[in-house]
C-alpha positions in Angstrom: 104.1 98.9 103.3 100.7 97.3 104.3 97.7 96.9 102.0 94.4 96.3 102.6 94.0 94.0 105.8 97.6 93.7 106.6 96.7 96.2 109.1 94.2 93.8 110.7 97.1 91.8 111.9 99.5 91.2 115.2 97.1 93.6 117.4 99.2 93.1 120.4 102.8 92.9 118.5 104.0 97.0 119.7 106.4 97.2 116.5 104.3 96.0 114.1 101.4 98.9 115.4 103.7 101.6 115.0 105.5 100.5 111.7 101.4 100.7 110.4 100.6 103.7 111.8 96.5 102.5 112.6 95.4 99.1 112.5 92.0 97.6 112.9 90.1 94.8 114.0 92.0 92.6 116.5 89.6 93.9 119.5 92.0 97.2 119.0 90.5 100.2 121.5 91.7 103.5 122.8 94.3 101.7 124.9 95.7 100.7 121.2 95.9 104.9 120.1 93.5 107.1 118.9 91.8 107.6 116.2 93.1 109.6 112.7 90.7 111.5 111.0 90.4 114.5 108.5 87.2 117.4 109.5 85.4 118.6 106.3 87.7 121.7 106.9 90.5 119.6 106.1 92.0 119.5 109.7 93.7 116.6 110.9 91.8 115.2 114.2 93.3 112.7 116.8 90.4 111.5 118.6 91.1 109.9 122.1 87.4 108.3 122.4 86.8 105.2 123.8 85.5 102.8 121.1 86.6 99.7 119.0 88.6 99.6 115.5 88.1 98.7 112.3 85.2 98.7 110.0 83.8 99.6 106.4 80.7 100.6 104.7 79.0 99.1 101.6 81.7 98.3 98.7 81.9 101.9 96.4 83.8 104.2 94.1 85.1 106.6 96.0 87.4 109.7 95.7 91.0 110.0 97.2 92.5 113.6 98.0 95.9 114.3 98.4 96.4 115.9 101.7 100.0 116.1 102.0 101.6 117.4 98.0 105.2 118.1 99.4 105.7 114.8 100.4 108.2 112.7 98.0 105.4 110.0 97.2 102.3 112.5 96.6 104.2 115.9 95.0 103.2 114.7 91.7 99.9 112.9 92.4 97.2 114.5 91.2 94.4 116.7 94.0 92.2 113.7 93.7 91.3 110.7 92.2 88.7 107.9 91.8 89.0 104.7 93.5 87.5 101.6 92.0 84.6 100.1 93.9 86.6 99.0 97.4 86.0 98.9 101.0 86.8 102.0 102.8 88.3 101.2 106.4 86.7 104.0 108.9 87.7 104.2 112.3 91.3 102.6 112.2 93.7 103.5 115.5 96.7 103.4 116.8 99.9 104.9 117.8 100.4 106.9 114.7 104.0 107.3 115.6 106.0 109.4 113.0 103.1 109.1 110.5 102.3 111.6 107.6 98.9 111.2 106.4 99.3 111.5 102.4 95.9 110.9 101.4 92.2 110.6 102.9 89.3 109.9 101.9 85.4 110.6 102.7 83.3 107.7 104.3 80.4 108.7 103.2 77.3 107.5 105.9 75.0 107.0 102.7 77.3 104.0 102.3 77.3 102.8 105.8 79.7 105.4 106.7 80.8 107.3 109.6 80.8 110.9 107.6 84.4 111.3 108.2 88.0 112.0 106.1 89.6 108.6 106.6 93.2 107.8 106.0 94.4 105.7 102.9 97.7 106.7 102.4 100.0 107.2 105.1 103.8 107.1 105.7 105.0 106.3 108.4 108.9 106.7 109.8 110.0 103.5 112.0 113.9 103.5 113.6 116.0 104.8 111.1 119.1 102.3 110.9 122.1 103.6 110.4 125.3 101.0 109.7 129.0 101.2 110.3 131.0 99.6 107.3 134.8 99.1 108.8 137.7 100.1 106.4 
């Protein structure tokens, strides 16, 4: 699990990228992934653009919608909910490997914005391990 600016870190470490899912900062681009956003219809866009990573708007209450309600972490979450005054991180990319976007939320431009569903809650599969225990 990464919170908050743990996904700033080890832009050129490949593992770490795809066990986060989208990163930001670091001088990422779109030879780091694309970029994972939600349309106001509530579609899921992977956006190849050229462009850097990483950002926020002005510190703000926000809400959070649940975009994914079968998933074992969000199935009893409520549709939405407020977030305390944060930063929102807009325009985060990567390889998004095996990732589930739980939850997004709206970047609103009248906060510095983009005007975009971000992601803030993702899961994301890395290797599953299995292990041999001899008799």
């Amino acid at each position: 699990m990464t919170v908050h600016a743990a996904n700033n870190s080890f832009p050129e470490w490949k593992a770490y990228n795809e066990m986060i899912g989208l990163g930001g900062w670091g001088n990422r681009n779109e030879s780091d992934g694309p970029y994972v956003y939600f349309d106001d219809a509530g579609n899921k866009i992977v956006d190849h653009a050229k462009g850097g990573a990483g950002g926020h708007g002005k510190q703000h209450e926000f809400e959070v919608v649940t975009r994914d309600k079968e998933h074992p972490i969000t199935e009893n979450m409520p549709d939405t909910w407020l977030q305390s005054k944060d930063e929102l991180y807009n325009r985060l990319r990567g390889p998004a490997k095996n990732m589930t976007v739980l939850a997004t939320a709206f970047d609103d431009k009248k906060y510095n914005g983009f005007g975009r569903h971000e992601p803030v809650l993702m899961a994301i599969t890395y290797k599953k391990v299995g292990f041999f225990i001899p008799r």
